[in-house]
matplotlib code that plots the C-alpha trace (Angstrom):
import matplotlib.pyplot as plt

x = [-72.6, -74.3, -77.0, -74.9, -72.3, -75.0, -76.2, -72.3, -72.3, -75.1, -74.0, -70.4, -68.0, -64.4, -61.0, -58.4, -55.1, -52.5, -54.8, -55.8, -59.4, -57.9, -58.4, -61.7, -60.1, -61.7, -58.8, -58.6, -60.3, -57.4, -56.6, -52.8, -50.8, -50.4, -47.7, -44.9, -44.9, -48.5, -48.7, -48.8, -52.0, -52.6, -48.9, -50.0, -48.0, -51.0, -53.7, -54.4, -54.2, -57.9, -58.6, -61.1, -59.9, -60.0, -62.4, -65.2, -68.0, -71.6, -74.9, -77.5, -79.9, -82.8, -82.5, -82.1, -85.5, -86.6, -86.0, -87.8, -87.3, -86.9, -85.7, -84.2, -82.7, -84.1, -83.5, -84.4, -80.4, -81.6, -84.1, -81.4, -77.7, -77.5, -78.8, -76.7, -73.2, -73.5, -70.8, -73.7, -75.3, -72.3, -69.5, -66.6, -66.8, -64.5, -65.3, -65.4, -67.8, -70.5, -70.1, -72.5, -74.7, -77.4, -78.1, -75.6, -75.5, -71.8, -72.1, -70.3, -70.1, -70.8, -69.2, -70.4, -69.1, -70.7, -69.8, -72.4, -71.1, -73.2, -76.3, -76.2, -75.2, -71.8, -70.7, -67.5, -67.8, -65.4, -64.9, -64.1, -60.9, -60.0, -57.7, -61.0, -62.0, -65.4, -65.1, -68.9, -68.7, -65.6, -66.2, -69.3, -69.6, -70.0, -70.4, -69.7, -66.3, -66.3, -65.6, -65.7, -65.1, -62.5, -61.6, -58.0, -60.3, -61.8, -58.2, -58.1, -60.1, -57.6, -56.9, -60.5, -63.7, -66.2, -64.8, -67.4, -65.7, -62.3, -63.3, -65.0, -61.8, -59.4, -61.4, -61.9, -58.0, -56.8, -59.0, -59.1, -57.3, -59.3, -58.0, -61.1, -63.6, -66.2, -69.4, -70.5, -74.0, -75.5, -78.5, -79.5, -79.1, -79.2, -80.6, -80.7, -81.8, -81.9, -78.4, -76.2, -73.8, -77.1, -77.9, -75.4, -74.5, -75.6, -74.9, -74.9, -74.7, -73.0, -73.4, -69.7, -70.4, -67.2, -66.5, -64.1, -64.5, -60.9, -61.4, -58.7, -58.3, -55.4, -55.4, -55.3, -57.9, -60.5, -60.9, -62.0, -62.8, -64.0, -67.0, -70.1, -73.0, -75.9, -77.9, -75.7, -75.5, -79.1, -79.1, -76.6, -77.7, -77.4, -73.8, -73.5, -73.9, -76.9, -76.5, -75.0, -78.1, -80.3, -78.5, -79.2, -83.1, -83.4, -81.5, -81.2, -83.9, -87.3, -88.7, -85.1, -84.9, -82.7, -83.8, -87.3, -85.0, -83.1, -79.7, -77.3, -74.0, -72.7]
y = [21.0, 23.4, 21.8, 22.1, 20.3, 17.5, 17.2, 17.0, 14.3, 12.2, 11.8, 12.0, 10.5, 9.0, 7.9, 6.2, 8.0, 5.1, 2.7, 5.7, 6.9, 10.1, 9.9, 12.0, 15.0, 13.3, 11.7, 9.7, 6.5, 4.7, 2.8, 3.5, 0.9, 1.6, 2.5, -0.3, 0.6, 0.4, -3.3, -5.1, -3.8, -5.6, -3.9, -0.6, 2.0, 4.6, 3.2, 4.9, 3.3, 3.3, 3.9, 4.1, 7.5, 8.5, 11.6, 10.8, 13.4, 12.7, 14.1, 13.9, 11.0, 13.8, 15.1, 12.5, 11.6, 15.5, 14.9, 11.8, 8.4, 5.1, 1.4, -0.1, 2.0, 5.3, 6.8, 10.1, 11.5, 15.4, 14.9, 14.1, 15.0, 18.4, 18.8, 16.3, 17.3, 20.6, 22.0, 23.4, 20.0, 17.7, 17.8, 15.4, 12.9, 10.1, 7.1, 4.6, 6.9, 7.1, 3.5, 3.3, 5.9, 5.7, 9.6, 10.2, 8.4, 8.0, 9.2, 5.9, 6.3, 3.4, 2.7, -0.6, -1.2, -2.6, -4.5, -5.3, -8.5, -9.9, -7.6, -8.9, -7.1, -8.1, -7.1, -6.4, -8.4, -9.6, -11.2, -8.2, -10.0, -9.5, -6.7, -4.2, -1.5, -2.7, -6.0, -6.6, -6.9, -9.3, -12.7, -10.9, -10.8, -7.2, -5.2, -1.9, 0.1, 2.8, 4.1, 7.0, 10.6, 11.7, 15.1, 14.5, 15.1, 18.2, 19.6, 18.9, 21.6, 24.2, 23.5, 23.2, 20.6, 19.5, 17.4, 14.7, 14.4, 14.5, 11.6, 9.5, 9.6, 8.5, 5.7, 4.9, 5.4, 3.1, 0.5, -0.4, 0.0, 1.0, 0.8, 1.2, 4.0, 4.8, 6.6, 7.5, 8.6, 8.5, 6.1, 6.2, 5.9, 2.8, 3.1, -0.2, 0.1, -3.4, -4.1, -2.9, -1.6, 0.1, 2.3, 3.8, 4.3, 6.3, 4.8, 7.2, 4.8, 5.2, 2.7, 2.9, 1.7, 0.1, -0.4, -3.0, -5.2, -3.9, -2.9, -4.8, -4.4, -2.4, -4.0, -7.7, -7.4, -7.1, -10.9, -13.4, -10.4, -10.3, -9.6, -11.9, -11.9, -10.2, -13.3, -15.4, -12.9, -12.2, -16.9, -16.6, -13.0, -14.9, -14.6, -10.8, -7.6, -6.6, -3.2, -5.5, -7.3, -3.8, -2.9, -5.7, -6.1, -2.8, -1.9, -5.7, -7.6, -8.3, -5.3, -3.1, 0.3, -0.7, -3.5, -1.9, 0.9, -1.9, -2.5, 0.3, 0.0, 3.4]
z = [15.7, 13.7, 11.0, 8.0, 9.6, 10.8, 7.0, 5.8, 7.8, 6.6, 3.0, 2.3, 0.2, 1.0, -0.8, 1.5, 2.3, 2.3, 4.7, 7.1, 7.1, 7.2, 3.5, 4.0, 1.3, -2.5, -3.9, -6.7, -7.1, -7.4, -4.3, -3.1, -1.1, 2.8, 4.2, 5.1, 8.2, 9.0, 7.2, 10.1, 11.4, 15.0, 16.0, 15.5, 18.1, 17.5, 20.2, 23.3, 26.5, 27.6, 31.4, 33.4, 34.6, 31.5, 30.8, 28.2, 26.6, 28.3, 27.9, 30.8, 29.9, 30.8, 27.8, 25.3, 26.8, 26.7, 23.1, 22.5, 24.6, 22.0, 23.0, 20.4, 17.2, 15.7, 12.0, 13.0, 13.5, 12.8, 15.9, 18.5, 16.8, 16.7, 20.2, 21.8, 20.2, 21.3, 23.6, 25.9, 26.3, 26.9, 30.1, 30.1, 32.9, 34.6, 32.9, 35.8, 37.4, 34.5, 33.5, 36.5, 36.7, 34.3, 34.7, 31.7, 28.8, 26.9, 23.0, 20.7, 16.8, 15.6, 11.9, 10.0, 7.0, 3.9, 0.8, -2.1, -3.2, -6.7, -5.9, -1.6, 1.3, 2.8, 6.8, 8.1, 11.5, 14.3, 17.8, 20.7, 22.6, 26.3, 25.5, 24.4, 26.8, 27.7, 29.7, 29.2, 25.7, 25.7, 23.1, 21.7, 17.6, 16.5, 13.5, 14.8, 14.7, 17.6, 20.8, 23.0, 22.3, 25.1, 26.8, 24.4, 21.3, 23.4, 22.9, 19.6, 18.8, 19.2, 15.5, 14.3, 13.9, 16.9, 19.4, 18.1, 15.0, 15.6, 18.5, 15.5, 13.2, 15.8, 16.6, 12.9, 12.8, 15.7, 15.2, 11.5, 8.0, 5.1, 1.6, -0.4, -1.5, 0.7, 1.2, 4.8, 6.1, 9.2, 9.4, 13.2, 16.7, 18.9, 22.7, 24.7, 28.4, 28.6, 29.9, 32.1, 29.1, 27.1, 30.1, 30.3, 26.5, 23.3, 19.9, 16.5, 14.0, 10.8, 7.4, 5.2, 1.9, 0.0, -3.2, -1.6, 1.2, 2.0, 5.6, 8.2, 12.0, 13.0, 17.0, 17.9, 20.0, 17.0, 15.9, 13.3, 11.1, 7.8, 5.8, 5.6, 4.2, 5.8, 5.9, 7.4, 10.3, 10.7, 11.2, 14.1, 15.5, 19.1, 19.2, 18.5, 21.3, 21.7, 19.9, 16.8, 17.5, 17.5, 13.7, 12.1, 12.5, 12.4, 8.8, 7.4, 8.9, 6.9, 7.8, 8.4, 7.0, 4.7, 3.2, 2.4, 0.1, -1.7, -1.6, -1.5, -3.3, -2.8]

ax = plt.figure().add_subplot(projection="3d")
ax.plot(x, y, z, "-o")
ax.set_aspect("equal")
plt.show()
């Protein structure tokens, strides 16, 4: 991805296309109704079947530490991003093989979405079911939206954008609903060598603010969702992943990144 793209990326505003965050063309501000068909999000026919044989985009974990080894999460997106999307630097690999070797590390968007609600922060946050890809996550709170670019979005291509991007807004797409506003930027990454999930996994994390907290899962496997207030999820941060865990001391907490620049209401 070539810099301008990278900086497009960091700051970019959104109006939703009938509940499909395909809405990324400016429309108006008005909100439009989804589509009939889509209302019943958790029955969705547009999901994947994830599998293990599937072929996901890597990068070798020698040079995420060639460009600066972190634990934990890292604002500085123009140090690592531009390097680690780049055709040259990534290889699509079976996924039950790299789930366990900890010499690549699988690139995740990770989307959280934010409401300002009377002047506080408000999450979007849910309960992964069985039925999500990554069994060592199952029955863990999260606040992140995501998953992983494939060798399908490779192939998408063919009609123009970067696999990365095209990867990111099919995920957004099969995952969740959003009928509101939105401005995107990207705020970090997350690296966690701490479990046996971290190792093996790079998170690019990405803060939607809404004018709305109108965001609603499309699959049943996304639980108990709503938004809550920032506050409340920073008192019971013991029930969330550990990456979940990582974004929410690291923007909200008393000394997060975010909360030091006040609260942003997009």
């Amino acid at each position: 991805m070539t810099a301008t793209a990278n900086r497009h990326w960091r700051d970019r505003k959104h109006f939703p296309a009938a509940c499909s965050p395909r809405g990324f063309r400016r429309q108006s501000l008005q909100v439009k109704q989804p589509d009939q068909k889509r209302q019943d999000h958790s029955n969705s026919t547009e999901k994947r079947i994830v599998s293990m044989d599937e072929r996901v985009m890597v990068v070798p974990t020698d040079l995420f530490r060639e460009l600066g080894y972190f634990q934990g999460f890292c604002p500085h997106v123009d140090r690592y991003f531009a390097t680690l999307t780049d055709p040259a630097n990534t290889s699509y690999r079976l996924r039950r093989e790299v789930e366990e070797d900890p010499s690549f590390k699988q690139l995740i968007p990770y989307v959280i979405f934010q409401h300002v609600q009377d002047g506080q922060p408000t999450l979007f946050q849910y309960t992964r079911g069985s039925g999500q890809g990554e069994g060592r996550l199952h029955s863990k709170r999260s606040i992140g939206i995501g998953g992983h670019i494939s060798a399908d979005d490779a192939e998408g291509t063919k009609s123009g954008g970067a696999p990365y991007d095209i990867g990111l807004q099919r995920e957004l797409d099969e995952e969740v609903c959003i009928e509101t506003p939105f401005t995107a930027r990207c705020v970090g990454l997350i690296n966690d060598d701490e479990t046996p999930v971290g190792q093996v996994h790079l998170g690019v994390v990405y803060l939607y603010d809404c004018q709305q907290p109108d965001v609603s899962p499309r699959e049943s496997e996304i639980m108990e969702t709503g938004f809550r207030p920032v506050a409340e999820l920073l008192d019971g941060l013991e029930r969330f992943e550990s990456w979940s865990q990582i974004c929410l001391t690291a923007l909200f907490g008393e000394q997060g990144a975010l909360t030091a620049e006040g609260v942003e209401t997009g």
